[in-house]
Biopython code that builds the backbone (N, CA, C, O; Angstrom):
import numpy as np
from Bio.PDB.StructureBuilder import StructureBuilder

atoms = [
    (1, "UNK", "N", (165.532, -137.299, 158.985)),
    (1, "UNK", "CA", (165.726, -137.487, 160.413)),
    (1, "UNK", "C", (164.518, -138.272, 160.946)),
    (1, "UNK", "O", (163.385, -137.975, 160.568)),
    (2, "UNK", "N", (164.723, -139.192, 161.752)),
    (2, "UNK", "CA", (164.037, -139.981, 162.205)),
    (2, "UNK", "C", (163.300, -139.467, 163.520)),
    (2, "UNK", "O", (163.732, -138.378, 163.899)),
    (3, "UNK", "N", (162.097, -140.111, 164.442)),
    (3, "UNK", "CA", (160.930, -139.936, 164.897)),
    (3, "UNK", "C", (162.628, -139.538, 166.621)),
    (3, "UNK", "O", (163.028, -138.457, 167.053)),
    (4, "UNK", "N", (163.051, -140.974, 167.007)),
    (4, "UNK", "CA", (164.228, -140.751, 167.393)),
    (4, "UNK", "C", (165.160, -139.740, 167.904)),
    (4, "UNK", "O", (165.655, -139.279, 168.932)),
    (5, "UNK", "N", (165.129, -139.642, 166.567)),
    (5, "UNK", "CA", (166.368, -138.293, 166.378)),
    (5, "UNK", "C", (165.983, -137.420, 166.529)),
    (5, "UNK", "O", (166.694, -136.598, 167.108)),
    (6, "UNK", "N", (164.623, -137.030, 166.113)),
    (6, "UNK", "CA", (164.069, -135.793, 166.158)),
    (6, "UNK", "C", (163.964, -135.391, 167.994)),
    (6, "UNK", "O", (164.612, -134.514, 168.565)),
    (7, "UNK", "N", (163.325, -135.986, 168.388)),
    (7, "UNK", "CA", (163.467, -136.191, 169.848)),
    (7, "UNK", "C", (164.347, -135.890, 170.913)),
    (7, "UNK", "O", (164.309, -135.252, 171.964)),
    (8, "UNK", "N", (165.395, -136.782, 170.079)),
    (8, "UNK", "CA", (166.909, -136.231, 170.754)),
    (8, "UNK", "C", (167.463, -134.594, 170.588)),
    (8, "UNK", "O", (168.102, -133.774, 171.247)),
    (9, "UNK", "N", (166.996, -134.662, 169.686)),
    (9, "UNK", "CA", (167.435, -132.947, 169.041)),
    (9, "UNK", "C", (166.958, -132.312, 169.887)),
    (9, "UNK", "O", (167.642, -131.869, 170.810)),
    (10, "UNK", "N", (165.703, -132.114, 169.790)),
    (10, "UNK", "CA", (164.665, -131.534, 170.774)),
    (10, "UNK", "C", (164.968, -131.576, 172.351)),
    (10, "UNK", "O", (165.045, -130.559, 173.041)),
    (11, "UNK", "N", (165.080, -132.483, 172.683)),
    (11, "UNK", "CA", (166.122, -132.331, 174.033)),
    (11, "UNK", "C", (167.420, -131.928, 174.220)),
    (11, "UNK", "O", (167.871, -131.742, 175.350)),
    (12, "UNK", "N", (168.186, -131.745, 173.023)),
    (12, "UNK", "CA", (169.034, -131.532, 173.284)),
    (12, "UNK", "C", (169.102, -129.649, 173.297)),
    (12, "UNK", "O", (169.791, -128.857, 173.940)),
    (13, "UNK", "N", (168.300, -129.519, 172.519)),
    (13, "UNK", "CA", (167.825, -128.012, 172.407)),
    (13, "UNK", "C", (167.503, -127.572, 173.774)),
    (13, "UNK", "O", (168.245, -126.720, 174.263)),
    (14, "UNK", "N", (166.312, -128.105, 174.611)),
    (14, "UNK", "CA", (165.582, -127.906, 176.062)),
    (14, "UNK", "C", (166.777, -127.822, 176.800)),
    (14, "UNK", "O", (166.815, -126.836, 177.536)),
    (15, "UNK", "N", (168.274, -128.933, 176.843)),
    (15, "UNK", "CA", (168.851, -128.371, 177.655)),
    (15, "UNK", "C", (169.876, -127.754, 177.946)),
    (15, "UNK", "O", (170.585, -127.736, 178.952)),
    (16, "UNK", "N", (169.914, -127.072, 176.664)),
    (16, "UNK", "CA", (170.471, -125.434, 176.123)),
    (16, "UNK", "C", (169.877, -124.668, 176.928)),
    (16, "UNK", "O", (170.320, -124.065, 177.905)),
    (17, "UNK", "N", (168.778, -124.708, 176.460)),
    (17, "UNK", "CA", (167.899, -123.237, 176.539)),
    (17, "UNK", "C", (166.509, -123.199, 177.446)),
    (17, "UNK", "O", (165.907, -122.132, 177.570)),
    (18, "UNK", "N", (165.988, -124.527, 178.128)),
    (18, "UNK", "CA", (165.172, -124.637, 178.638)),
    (18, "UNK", "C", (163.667, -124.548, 178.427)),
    (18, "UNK", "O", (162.705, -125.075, 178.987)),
    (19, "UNK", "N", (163.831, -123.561, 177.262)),
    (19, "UNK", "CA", (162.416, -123.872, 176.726)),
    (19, "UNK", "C", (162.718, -123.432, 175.076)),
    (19, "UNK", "O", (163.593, -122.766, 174.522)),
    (20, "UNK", "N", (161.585, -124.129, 174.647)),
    (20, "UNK", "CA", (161.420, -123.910, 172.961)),
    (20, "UNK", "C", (160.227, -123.657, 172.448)),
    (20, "UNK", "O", (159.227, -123.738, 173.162)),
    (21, "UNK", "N", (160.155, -123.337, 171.232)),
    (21, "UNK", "CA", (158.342, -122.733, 170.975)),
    (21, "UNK", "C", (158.434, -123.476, 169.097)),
    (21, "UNK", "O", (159.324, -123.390, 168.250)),
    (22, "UNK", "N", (157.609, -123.892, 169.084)),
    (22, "UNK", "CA", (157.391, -124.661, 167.711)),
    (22, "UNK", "C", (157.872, -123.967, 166.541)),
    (22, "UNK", "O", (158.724, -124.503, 165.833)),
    (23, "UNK", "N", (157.352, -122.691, 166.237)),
    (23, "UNK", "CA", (158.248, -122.390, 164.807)),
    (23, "UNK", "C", (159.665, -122.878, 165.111)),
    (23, "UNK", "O", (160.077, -123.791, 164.396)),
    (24, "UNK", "N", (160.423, -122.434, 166.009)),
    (24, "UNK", "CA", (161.774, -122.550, 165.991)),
    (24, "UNK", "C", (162.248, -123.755, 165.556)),
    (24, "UNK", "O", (163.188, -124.028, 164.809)),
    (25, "UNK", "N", (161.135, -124.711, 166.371)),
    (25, "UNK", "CA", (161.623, -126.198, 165.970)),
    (25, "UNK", "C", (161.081, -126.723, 164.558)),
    (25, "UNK", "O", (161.599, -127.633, 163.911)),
    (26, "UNK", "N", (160.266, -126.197, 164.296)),
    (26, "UNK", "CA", (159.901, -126.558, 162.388)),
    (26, "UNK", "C", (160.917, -125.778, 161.791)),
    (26, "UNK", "O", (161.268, -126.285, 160.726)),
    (27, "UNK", "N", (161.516, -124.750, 162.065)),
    (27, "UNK", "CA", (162.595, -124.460, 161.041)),
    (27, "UNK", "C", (163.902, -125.239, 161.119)),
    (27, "UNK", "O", (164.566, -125.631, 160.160)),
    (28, "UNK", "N", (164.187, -125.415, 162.526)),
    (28, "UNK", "CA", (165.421, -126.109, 162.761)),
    (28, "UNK", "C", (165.439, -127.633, 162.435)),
    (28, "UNK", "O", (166.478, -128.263, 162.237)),
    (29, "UNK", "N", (164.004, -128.238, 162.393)),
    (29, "UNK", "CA", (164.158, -129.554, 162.263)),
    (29, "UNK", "C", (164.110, -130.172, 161.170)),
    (29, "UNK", "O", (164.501, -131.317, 160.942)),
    (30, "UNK", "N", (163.118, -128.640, 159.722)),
    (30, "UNK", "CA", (162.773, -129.135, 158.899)),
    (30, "UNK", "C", (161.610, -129.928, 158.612)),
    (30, "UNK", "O", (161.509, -130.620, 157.598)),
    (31, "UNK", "N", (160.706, -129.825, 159.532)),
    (31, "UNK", "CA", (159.528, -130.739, 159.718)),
    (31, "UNK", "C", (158.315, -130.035, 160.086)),
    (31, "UNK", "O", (158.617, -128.943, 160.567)),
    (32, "UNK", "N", (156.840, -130.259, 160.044)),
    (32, "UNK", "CA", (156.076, -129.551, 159.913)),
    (32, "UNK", "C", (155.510, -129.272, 161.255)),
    (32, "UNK", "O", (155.704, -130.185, 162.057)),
    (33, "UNK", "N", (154.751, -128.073, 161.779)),
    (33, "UNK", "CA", (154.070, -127.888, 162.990)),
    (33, "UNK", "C", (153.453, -129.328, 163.614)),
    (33, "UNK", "O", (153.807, -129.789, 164.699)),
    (34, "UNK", "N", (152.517, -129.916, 162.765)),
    (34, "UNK", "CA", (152.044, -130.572, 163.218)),
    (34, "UNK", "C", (152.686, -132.071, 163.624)),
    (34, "UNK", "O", (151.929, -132.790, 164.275)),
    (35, "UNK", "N", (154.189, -132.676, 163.255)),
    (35, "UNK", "CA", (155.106, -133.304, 163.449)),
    (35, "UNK", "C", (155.836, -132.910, 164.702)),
    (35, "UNK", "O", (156.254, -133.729, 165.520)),
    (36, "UNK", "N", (155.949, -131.762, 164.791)),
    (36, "UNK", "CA", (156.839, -130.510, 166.153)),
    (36, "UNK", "C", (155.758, -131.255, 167.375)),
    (36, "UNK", "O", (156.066, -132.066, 168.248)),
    (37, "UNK", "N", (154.546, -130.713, 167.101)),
    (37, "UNK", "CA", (153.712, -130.789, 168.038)),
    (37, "UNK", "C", (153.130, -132.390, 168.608)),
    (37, "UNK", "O", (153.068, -132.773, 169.777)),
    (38, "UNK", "N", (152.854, -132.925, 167.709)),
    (38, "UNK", "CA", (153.099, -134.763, 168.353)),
    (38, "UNK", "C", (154.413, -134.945, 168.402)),
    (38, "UNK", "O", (154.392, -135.882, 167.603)),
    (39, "UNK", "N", (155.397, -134.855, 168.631)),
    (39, "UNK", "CA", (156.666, -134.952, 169.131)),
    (39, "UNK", "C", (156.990, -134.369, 170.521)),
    (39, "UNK", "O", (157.622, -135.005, 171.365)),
    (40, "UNK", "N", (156.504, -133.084, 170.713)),
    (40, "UNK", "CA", (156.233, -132.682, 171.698)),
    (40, "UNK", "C", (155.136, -133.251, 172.660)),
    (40, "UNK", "O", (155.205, -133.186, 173.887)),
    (41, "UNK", "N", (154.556, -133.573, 172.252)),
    (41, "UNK", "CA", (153.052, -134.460, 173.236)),
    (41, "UNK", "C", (153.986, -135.715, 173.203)),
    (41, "UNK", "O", (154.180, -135.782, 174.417)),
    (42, "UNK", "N", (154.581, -136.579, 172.773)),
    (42, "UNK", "CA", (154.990, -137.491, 173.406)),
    (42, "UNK", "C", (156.013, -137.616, 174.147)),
    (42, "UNK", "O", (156.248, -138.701, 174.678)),
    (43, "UNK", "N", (156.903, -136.422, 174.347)),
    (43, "UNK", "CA", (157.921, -135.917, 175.029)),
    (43, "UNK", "C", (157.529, -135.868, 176.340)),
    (43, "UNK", "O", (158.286, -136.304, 177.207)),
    (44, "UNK", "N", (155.981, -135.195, 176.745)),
    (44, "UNK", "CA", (155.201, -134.599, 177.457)),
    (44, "UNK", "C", (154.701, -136.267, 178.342)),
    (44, "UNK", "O", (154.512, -136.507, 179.534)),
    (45, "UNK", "N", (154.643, -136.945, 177.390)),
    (45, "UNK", "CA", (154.250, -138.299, 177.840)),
    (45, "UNK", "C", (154.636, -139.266, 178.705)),
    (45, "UNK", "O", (154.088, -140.143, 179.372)),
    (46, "UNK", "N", (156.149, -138.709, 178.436)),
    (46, "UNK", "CA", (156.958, -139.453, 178.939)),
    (46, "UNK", "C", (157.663, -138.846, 180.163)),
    (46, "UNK", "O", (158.476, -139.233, 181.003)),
    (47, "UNK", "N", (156.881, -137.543, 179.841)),
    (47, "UNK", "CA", (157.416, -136.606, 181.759)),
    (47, "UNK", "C", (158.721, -136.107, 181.468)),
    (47, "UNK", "O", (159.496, -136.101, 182.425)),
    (48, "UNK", "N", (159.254, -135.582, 180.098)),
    (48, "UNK", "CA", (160.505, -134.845, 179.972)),
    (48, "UNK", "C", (160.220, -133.572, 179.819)),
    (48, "UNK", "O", (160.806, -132.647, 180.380)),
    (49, "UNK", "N", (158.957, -133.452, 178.757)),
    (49, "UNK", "CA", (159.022, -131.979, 178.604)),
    (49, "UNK", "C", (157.615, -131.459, 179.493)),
    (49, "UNK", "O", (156.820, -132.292, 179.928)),
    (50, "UNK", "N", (157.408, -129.856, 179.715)),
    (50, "UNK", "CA", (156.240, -129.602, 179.764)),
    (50, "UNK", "C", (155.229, -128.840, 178.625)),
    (50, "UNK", "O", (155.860, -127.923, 178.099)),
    (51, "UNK", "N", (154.163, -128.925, 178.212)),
    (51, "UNK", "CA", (153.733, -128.240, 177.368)),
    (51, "UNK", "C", (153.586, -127.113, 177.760)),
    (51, "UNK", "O", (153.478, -126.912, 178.970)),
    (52, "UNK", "N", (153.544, -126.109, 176.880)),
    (52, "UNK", "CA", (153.244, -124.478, 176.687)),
    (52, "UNK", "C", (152.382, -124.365, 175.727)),
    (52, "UNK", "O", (152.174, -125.160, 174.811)),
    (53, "UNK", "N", (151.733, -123.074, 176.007)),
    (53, "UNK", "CA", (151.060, -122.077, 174.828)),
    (53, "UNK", "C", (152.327, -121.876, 173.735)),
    (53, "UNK", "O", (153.231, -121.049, 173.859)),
    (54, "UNK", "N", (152.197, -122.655, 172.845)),
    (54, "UNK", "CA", (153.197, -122.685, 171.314)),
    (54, "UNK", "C", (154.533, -122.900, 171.822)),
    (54, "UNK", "O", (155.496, -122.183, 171.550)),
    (55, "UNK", "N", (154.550, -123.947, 172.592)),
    (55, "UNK", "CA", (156.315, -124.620, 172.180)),
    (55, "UNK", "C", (156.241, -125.996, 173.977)),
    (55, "UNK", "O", (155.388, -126.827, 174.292)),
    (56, "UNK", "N", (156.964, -125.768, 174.356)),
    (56, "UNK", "CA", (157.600, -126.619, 175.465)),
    (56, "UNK", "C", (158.870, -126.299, 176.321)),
    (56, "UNK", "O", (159.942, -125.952, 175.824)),
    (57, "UNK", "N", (158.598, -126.478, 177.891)),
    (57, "UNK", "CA", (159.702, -126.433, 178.502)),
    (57, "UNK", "C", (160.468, -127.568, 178.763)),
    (57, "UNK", "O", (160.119, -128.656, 178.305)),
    (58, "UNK", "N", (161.640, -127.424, 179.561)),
    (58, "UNK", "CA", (161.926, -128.634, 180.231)),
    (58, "UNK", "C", (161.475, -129.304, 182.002)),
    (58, "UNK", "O", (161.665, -128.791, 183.105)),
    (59, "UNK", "N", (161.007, -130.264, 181.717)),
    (59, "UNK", "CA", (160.376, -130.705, 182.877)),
    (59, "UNK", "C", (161.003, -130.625, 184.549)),
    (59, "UNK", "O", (160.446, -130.460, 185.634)),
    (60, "UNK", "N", (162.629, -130.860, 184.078)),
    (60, "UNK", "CA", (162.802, -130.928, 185.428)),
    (60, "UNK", "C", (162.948, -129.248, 186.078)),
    (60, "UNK", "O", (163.084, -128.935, 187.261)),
    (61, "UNK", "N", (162.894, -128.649, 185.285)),
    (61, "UNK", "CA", (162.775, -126.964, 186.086)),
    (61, "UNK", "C", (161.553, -126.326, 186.470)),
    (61, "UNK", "O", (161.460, -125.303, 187.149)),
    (62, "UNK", "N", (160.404, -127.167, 185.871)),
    (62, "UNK", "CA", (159.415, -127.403, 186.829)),
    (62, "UNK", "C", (159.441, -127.428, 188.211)),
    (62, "UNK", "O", (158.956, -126.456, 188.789)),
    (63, "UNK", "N", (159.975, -128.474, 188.964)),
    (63, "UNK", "CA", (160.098, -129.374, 189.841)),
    (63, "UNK", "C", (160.924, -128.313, 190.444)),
    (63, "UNK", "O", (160.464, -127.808, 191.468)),
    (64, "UNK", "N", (161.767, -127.988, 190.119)),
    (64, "UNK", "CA", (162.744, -126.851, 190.968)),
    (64, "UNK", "C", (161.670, -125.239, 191.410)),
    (64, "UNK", "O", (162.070, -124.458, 192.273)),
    (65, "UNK", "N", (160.881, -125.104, 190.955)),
    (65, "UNK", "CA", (160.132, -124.051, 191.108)),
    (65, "UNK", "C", (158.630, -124.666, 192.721)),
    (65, "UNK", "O", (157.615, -124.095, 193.121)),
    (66, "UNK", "N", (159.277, -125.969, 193.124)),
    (66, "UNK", "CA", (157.570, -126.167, 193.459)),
    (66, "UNK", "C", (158.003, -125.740, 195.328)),
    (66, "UNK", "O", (159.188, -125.722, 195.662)),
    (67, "UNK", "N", (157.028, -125.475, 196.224)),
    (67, "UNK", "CA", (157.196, -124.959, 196.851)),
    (67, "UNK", "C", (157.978, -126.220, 197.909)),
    (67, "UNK", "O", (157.612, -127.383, 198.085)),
    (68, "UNK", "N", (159.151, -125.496, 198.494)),
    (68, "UNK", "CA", (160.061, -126.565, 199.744)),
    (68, "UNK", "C", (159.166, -127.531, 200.164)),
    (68, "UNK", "O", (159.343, -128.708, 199.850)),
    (69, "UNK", "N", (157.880, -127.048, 201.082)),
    (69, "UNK", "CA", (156.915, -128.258, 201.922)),
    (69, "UNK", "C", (156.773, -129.370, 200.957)),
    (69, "UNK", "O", (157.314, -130.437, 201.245)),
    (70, "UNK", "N", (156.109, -129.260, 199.837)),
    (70, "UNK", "CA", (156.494, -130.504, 198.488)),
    (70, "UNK", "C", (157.998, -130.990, 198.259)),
    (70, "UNK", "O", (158.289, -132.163, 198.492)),
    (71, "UNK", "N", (158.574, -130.440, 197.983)),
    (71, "UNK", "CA", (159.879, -130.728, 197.939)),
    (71, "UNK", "C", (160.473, -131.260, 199.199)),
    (71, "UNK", "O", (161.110, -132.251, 198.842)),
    (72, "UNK", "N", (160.581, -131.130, 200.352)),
    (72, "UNK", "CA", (160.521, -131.727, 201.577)),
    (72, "UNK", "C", (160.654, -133.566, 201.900)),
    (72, "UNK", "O", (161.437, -134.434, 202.288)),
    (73, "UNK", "N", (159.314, -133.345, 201.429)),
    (73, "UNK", "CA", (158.388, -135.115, 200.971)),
    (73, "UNK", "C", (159.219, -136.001, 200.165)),
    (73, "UNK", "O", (159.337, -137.190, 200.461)),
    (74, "UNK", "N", (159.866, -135.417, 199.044)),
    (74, "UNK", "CA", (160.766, -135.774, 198.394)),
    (74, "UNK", "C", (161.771, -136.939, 198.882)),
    (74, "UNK", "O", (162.473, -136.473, 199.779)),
    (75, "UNK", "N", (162.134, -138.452, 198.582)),
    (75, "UNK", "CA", (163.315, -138.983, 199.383)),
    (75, "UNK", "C", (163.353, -139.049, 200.526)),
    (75, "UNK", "O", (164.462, -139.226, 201.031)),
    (76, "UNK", "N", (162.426, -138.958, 201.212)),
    (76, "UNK", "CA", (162.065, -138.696, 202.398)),
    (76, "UNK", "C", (163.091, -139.868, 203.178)),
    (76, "UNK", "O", (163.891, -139.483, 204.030)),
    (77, "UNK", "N", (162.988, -141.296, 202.808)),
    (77, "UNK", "CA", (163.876, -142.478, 203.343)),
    (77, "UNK", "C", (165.488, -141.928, 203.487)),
    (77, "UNK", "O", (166.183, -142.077, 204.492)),
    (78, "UNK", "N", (165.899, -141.254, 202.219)),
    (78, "UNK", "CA", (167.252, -141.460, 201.698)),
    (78, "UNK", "C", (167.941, -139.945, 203.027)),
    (78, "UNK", "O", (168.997, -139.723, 203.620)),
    (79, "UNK", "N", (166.769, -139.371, 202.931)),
    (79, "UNK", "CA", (167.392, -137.782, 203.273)),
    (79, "UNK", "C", (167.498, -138.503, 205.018)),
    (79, "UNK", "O", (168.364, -137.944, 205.692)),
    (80, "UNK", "N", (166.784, -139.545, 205.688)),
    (80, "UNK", "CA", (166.829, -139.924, 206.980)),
    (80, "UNK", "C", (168.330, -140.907, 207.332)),
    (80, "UNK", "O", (169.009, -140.838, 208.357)),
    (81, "UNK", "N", (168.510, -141.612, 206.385)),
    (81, "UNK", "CA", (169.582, -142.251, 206.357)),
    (81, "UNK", "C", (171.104, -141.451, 206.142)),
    (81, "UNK", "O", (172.158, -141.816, 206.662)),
    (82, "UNK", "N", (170.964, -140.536, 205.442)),
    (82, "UNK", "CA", (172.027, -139.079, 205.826)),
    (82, "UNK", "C", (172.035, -138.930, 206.653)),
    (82, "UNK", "O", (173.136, -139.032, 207.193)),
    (83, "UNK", "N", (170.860, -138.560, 207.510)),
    (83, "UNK", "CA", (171.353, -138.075, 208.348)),
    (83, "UNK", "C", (171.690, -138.431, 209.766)),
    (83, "UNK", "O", (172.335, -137.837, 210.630)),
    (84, "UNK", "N", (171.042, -139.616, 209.745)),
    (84, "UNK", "CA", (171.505, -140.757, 210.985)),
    (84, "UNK", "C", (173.437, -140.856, 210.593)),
    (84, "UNK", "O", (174.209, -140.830, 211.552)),
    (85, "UNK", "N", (173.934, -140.951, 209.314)),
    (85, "UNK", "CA", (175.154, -141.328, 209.483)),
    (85, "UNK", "C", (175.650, -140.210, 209.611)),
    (85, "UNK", "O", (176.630, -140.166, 210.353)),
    (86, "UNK", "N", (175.209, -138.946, 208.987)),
    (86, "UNK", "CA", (175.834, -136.962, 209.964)),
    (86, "UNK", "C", (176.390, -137.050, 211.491)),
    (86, "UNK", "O", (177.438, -136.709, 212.037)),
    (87, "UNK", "N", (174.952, -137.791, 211.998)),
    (87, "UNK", "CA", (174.664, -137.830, 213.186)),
    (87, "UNK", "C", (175.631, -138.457, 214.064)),
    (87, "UNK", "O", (176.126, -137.804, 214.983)),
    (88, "UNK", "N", (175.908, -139.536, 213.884)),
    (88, "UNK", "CA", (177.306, -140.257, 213.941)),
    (88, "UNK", "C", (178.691, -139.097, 213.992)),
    (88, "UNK", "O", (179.168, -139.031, 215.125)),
    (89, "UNK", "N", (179.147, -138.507, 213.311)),
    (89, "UNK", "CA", (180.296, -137.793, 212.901)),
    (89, "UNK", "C", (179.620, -136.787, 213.933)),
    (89, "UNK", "O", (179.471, -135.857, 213.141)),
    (90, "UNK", "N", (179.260, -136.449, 214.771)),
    (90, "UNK", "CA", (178.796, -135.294, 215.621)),
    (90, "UNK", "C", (179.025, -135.536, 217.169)),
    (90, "UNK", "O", (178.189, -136.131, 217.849)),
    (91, "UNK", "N", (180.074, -135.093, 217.626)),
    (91, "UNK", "CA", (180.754, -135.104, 219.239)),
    (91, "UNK", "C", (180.015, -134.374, 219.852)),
    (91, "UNK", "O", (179.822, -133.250, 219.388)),
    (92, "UNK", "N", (179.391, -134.751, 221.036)),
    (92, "UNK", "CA", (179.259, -133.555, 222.076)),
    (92, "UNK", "C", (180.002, -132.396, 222.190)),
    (92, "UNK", "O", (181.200, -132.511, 222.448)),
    (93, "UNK", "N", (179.556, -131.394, 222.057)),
    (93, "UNK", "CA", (180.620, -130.016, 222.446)),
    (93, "UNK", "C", (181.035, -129.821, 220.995)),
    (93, "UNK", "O", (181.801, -128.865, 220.871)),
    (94, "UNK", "N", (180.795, -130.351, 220.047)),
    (94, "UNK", "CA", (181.158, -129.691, 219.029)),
    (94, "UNK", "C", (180.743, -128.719, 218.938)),
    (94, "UNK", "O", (179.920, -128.334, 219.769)),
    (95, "UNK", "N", (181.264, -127.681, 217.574)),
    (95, "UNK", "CA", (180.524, -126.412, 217.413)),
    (95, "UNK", "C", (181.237, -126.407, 216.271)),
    (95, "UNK", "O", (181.120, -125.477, 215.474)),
]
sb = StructureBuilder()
sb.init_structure("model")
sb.init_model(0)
sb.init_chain("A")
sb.init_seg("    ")
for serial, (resi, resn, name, xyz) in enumerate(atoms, 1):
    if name == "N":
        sb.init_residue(resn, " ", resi, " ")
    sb.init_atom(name, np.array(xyz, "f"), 0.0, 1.0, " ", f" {name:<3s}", serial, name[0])
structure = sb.get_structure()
């Protein structure tokens, strides 16, 4: 299995299960800790996974944990342009 593939696997695992811890993935992949673990750092590199104490999560459930006021900030353009066209569809006296 290739550098690739291995990768893919590995994500495809994270979004099963959301997180993984290195033995699991040296047994499942067939490949050694230290292969698991630069695979994982470049996963990390690229802002998919997060590192852990012995394995990795998935990054975007990070992001779901961070507090609203951050999250807020977020799209900030896109979420204004919603709602100018909401705004539109909204009659006086509605309810």
């Amino acid at each position: 299995m290739n550098t690739q593939m291995r990768h893919q696997e590995i994500m495809n695992i994270l979004y099963k299960r959301k997180t993984v811890n290195v033995n699991s993935l040296t047994k499942r992949l067939n490949v050694s800790e230290v292969t698991i673990r630069k695979d994982l750092s470049t996963l990390e590199a690229h802002g998919k996974v997060i590192r852990t104490h012995g394995g990795a999560s998935l990054a975007e459930d990070i992001r779901k944990h961070q507090p609203v006021n951050l999250r807020f900030l977020e799209n900030i353009e896109i979420k204004r342009k919603i709602a100018s066209q909401a705004r539109k569809l909204i009659n006086e006296n509605d309810i």
